[in-house]
PyMOL CGO cylinders between C-alpha atoms (Angstrom):
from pymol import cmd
from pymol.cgo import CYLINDER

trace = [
    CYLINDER, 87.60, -60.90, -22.36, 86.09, -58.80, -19.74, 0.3, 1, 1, 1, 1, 1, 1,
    CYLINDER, 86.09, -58.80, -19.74, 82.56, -57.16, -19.88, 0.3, 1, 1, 1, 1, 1, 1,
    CYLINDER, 82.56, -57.16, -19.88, 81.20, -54.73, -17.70, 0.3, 1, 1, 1, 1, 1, 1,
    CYLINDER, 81.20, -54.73, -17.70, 77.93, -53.98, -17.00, 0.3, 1, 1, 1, 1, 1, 1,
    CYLINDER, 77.93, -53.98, -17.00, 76.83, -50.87, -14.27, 0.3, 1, 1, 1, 1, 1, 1,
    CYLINDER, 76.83, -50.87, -14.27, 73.41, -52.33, -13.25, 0.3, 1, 1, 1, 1, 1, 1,
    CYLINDER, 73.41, -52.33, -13.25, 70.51, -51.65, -11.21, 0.3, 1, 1, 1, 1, 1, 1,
    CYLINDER, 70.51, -51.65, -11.21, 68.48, -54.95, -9.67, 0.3, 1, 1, 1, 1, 1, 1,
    CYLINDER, 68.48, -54.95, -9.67, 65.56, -53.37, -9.79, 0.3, 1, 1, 1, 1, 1, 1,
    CYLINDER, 65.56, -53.37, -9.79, 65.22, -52.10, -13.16, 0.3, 1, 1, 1, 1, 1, 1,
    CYLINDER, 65.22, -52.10, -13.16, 63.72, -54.21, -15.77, 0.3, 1, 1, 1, 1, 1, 1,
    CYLINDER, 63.72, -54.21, -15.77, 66.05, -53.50, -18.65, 0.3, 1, 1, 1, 1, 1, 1,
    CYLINDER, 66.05, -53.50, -18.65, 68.95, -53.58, -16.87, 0.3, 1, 1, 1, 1, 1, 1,
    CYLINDER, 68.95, -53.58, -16.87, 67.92, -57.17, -16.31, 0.3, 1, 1, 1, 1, 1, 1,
    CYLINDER, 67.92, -57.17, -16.31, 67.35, -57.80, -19.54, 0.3, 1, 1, 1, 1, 1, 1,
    CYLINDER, 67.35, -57.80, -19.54, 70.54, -56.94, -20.58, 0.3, 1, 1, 1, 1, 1, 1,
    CYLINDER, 70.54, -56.94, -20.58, 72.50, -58.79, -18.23, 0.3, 1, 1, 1, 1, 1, 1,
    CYLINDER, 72.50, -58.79, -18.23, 70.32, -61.51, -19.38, 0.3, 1, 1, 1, 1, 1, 1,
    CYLINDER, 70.32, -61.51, -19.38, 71.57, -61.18, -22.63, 0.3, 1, 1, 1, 1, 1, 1,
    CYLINDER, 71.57, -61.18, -22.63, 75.06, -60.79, -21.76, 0.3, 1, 1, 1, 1, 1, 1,
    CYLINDER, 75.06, -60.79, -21.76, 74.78, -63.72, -19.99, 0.3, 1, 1, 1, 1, 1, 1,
    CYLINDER, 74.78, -63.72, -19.99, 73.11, -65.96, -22.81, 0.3, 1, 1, 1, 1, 1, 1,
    CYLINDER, 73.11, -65.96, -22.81, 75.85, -64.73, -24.88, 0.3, 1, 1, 1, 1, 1, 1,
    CYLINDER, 75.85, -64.73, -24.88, 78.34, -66.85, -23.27, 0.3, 1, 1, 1, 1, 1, 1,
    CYLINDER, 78.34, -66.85, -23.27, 79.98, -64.12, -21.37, 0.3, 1, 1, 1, 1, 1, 1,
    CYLINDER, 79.98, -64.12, -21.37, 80.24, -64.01, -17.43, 0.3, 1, 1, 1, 1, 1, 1,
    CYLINDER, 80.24, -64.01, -17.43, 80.35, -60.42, -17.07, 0.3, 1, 1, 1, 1, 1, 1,
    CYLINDER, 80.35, -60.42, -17.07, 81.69, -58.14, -13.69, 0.3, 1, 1, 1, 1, 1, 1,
    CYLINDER, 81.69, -58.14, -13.69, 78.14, -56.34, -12.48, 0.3, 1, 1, 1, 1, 1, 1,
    CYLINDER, 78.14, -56.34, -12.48, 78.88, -53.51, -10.82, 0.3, 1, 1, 1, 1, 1, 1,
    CYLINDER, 78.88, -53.51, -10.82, 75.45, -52.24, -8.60, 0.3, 1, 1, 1, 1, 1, 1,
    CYLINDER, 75.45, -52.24, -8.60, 76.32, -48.81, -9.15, 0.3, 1, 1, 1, 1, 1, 1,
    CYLINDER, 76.32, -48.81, -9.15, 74.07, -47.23, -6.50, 0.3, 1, 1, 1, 1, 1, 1,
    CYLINDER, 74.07, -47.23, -6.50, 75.81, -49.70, -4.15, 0.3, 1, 1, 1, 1, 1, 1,
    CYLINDER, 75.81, -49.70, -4.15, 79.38, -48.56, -6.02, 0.3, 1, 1, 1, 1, 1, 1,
    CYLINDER, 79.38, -48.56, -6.02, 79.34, -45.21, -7.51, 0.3, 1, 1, 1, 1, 1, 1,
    CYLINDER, 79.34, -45.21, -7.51, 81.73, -44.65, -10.72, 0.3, 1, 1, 1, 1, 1, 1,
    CYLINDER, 81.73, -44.65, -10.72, 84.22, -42.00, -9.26, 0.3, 1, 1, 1, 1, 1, 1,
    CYLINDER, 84.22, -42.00, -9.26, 84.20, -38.94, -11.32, 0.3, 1, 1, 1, 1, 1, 1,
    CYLINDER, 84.20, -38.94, -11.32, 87.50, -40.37, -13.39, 0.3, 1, 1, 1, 1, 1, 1,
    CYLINDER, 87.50, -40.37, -13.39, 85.46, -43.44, -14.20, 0.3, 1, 1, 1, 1, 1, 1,
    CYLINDER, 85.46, -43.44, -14.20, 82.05, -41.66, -14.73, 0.3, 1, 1, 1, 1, 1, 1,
    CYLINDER, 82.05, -41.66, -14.73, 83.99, -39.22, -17.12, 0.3, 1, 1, 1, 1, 1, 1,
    CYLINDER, 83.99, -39.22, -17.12, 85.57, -42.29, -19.03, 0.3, 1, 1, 1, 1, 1, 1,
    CYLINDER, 85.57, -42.29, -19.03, 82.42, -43.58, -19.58, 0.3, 1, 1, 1, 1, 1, 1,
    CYLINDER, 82.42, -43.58, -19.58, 80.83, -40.77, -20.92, 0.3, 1, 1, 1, 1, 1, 1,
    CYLINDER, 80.83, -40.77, -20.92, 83.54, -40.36, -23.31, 0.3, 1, 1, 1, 1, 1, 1,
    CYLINDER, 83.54, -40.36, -23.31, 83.40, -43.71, -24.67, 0.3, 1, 1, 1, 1, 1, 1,
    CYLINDER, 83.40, -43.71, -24.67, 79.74, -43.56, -25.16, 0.3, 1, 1, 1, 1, 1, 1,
    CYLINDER, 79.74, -43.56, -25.16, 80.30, -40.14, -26.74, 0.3, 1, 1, 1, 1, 1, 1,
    CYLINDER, 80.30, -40.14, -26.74, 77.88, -38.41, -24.55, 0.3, 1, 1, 1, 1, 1, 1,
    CYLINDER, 77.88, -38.41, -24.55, 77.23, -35.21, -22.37, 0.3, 1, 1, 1, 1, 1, 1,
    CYLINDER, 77.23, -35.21, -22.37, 76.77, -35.79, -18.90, 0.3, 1, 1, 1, 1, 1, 1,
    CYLINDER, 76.77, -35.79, -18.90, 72.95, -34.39, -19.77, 0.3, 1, 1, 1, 1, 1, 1,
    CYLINDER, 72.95, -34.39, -19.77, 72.08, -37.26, -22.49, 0.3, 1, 1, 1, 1, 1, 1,
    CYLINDER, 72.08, -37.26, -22.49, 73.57, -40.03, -19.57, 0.3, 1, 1, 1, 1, 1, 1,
    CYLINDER, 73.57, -40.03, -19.57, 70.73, -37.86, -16.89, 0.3, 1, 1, 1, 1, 1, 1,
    CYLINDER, 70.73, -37.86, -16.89, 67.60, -40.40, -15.22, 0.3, 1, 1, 1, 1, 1, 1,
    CYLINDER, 67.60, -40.40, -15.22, 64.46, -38.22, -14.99, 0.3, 1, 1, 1, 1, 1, 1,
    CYLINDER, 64.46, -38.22, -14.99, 62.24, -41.00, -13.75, 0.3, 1, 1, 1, 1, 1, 1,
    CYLINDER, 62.24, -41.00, -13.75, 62.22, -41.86, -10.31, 0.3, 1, 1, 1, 1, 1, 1,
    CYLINDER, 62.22, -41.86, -10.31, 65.08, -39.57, -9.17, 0.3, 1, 1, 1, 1, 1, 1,
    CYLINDER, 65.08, -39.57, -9.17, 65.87, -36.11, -7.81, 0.3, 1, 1, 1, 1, 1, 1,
    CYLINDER, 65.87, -36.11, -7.81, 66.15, -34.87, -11.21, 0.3, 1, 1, 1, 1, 1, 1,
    CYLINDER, 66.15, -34.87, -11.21, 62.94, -32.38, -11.08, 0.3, 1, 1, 1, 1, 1, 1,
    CYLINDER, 62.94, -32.38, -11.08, 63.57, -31.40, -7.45, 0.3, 1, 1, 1, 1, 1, 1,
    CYLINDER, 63.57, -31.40, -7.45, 67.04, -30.42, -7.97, 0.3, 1, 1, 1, 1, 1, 1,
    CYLINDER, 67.04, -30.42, -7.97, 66.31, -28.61, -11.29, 0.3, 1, 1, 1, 1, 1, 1,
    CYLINDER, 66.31, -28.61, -11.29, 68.58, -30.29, -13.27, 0.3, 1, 1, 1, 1, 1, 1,
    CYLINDER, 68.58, -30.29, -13.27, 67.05, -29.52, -16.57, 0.3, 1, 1, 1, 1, 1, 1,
    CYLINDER, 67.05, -29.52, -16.57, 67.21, -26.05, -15.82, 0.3, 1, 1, 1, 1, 1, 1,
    CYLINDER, 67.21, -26.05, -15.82, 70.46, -25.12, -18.49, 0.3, 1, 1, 1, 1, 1, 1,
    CYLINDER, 70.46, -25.12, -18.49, 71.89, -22.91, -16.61, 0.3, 1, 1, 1, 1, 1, 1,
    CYLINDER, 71.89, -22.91, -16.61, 73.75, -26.27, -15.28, 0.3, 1, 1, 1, 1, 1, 1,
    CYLINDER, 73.75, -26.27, -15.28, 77.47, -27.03, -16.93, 0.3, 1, 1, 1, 1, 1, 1,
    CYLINDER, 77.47, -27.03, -16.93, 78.52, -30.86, -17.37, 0.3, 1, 1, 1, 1, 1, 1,
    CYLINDER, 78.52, -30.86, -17.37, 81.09, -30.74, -14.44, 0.3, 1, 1, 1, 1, 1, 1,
    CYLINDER, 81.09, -30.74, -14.44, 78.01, -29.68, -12.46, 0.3, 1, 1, 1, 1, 1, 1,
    CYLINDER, 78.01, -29.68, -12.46, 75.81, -32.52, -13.67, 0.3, 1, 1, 1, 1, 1, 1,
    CYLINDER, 75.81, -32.52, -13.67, 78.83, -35.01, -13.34, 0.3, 1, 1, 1, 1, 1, 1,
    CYLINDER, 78.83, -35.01, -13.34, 78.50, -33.32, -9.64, 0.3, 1, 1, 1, 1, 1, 1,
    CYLINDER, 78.50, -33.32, -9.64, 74.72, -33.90, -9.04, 0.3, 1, 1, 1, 1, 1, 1,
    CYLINDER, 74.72, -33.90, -9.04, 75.48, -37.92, -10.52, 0.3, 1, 1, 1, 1, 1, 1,
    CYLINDER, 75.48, -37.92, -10.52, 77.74, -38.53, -8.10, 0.3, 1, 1, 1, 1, 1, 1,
    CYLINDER, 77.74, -38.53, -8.10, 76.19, -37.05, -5.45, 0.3, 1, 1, 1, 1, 1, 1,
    CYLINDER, 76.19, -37.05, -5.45, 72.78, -38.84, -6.18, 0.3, 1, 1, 1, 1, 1, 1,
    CYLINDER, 72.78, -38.84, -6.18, 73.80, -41.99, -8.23, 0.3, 1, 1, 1, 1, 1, 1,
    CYLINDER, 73.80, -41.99, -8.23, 70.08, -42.82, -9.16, 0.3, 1, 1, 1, 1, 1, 1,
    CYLINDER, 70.08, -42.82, -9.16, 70.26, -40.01, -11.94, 0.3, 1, 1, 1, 1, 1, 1,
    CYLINDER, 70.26, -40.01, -11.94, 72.86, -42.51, -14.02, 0.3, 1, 1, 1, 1, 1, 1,
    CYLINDER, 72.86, -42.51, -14.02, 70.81, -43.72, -16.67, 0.3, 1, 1, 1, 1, 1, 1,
    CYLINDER, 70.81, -43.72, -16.67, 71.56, -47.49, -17.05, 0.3, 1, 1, 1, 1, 1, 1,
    CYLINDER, 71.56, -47.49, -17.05, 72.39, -49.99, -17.87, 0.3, 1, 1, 1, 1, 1, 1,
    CYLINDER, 72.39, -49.99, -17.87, 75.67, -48.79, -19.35, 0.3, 1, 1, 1, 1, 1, 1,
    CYLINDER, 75.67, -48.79, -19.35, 77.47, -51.85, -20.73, 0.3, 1, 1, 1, 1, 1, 1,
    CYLINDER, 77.47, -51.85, -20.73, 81.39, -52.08, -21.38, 0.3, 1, 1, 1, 1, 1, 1,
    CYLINDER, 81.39, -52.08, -21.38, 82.77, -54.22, -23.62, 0.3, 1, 1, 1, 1, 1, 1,
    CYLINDER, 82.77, -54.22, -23.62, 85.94, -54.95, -26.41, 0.3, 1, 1, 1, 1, 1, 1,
    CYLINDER, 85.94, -54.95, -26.41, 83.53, -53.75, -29.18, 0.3, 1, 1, 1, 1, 1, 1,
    CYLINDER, 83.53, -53.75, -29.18, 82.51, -50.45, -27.21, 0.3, 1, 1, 1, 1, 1, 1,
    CYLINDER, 82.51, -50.45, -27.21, 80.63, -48.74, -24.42, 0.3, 1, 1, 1, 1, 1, 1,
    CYLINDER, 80.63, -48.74, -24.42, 77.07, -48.15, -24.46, 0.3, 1, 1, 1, 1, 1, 1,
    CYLINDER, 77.07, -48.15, -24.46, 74.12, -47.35, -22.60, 0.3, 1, 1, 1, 1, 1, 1,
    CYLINDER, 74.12, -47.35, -22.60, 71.38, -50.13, -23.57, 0.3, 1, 1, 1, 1, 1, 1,
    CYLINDER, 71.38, -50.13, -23.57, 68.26, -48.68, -23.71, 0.3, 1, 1, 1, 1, 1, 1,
    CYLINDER, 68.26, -48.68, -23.71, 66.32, -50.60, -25.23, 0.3, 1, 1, 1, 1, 1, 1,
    CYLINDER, 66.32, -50.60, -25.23, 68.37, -53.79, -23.50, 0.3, 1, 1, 1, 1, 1, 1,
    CYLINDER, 68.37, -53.79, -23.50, 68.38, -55.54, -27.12, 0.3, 1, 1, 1, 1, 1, 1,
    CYLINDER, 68.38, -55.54, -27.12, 71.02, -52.55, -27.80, 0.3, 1, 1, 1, 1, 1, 1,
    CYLINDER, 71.02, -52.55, -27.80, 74.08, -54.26, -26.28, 0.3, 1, 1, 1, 1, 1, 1,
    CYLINDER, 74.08, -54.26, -26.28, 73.51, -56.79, -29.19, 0.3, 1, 1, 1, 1, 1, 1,
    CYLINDER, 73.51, -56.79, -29.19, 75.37, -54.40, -31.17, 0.3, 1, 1, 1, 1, 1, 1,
    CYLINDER, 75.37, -54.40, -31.17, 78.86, -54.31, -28.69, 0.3, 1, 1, 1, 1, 1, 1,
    CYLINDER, 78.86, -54.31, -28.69, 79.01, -58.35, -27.76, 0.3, 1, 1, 1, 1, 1, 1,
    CYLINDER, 79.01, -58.35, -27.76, 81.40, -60.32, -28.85, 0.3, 1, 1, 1, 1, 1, 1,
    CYLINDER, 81.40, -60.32, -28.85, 79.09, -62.97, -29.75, 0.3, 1, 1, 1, 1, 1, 1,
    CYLINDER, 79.09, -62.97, -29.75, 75.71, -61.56, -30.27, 0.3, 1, 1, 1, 1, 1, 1,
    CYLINDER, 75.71, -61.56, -30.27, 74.03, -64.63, -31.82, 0.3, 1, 1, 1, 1, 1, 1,
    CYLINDER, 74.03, -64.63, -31.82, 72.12, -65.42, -28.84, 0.3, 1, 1, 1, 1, 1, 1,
    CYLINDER, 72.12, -65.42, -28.84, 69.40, -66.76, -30.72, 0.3, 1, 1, 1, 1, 1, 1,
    CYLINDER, 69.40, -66.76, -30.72, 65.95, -66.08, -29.25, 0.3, 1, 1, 1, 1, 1, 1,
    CYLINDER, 65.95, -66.08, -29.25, 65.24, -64.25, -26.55, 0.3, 1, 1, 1, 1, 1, 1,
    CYLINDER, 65.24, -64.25, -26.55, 62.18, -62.83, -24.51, 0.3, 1, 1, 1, 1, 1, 1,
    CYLINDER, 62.18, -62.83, -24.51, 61.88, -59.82, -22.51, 0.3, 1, 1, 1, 1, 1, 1,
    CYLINDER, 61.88, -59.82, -22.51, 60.47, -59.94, -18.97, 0.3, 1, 1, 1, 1, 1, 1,
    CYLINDER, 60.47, -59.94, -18.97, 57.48, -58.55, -20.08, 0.3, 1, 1, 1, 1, 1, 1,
    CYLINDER, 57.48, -58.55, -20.08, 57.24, -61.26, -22.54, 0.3, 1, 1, 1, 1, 1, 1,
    CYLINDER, 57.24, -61.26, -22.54, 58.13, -59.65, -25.78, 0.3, 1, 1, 1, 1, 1, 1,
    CYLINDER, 58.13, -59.65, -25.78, 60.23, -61.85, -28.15, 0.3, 1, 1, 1, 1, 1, 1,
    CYLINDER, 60.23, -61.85, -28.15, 63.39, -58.95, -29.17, 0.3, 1, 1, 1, 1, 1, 1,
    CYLINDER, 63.39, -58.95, -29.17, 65.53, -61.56, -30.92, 0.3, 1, 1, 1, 1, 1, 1,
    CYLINDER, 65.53, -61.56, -30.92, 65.39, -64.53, -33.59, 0.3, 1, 1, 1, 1, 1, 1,
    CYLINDER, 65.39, -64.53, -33.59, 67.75, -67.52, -33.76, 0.3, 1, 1, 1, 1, 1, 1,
    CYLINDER, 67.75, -67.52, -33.76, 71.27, -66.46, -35.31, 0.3, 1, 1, 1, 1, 1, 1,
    CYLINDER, 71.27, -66.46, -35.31, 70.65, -63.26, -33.81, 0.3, 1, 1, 1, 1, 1, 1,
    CYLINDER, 70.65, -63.26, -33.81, 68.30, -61.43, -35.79, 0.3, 1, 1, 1, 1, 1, 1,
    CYLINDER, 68.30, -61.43, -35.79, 65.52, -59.15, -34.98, 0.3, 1, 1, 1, 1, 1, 1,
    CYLINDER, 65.52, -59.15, -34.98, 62.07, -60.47, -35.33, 0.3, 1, 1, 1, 1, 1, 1,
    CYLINDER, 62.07, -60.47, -35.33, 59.90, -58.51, -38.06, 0.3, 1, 1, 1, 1, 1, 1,
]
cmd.load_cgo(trace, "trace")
């Protein structure tokens, strides 16, 4: 069973969710995307399997997304796909591939939902809060 996940090392919920992965028992293929880029066929895919527009997949925070006016409308999706590729920092991640489906995890406890095996009993966030019981349930 493969699993993807397209992560960034330096965000804190794309840690978490590799994290998770991970404590599920999978060993999944990371793929640094701002070290490797989707290509436009694989960034396409993706969106499709999430069901999104390339406008709901768009990072605001700590990108070129103001400077390049990207949330000006006037913008069509094979332009956005454009501006993605060209500046890979305005993927939001971590987008997560598995069997089960494609997803982008935010919040990390998300990917729960596609693992094969998501009883990963508990498990605490970098920032210390608990997101998950034993047998996999949320905490109240």
């Amino acid at each position: 069973m493969t699993i993807t996940t397209y992560h960034n090392p330096a965000c804190g919920t794309s840690r978490n969710t590799l994290a998770m992965i991970r404590q599920s028992g999978e060993t999944p293929r990371v793929v640094e995307y701002l070290v490797a880029p989707p290509t436009r066929d694989e960034l396409i895919a993706l969106l499709r399997s999430m069901g999104m527009k390339p406008r709901d997949l768009l990072r605001q925070k700590g990108t070129p997304y103001d400077t390049l006016d990207l949330g000006n409308p006037k913008w069509n999706d094979d332009e956005l796909i454009d501006a993605m590729l060209a500046h890979p920092i305005l993927i939001n991640r971590p987008i997560v591939v598995t069997p089960r489906g494609t997803l982008l995890c935010r919040p990390s406890e998300a990917v729960l939902a596609i693992l094969p095996n998501p009883d990963i009993g508990p498990f605490t966030k970098e920032d210390g809060e608990i997101v998950i019981g034993t047998k996999g349930n949320p905490l109240a």
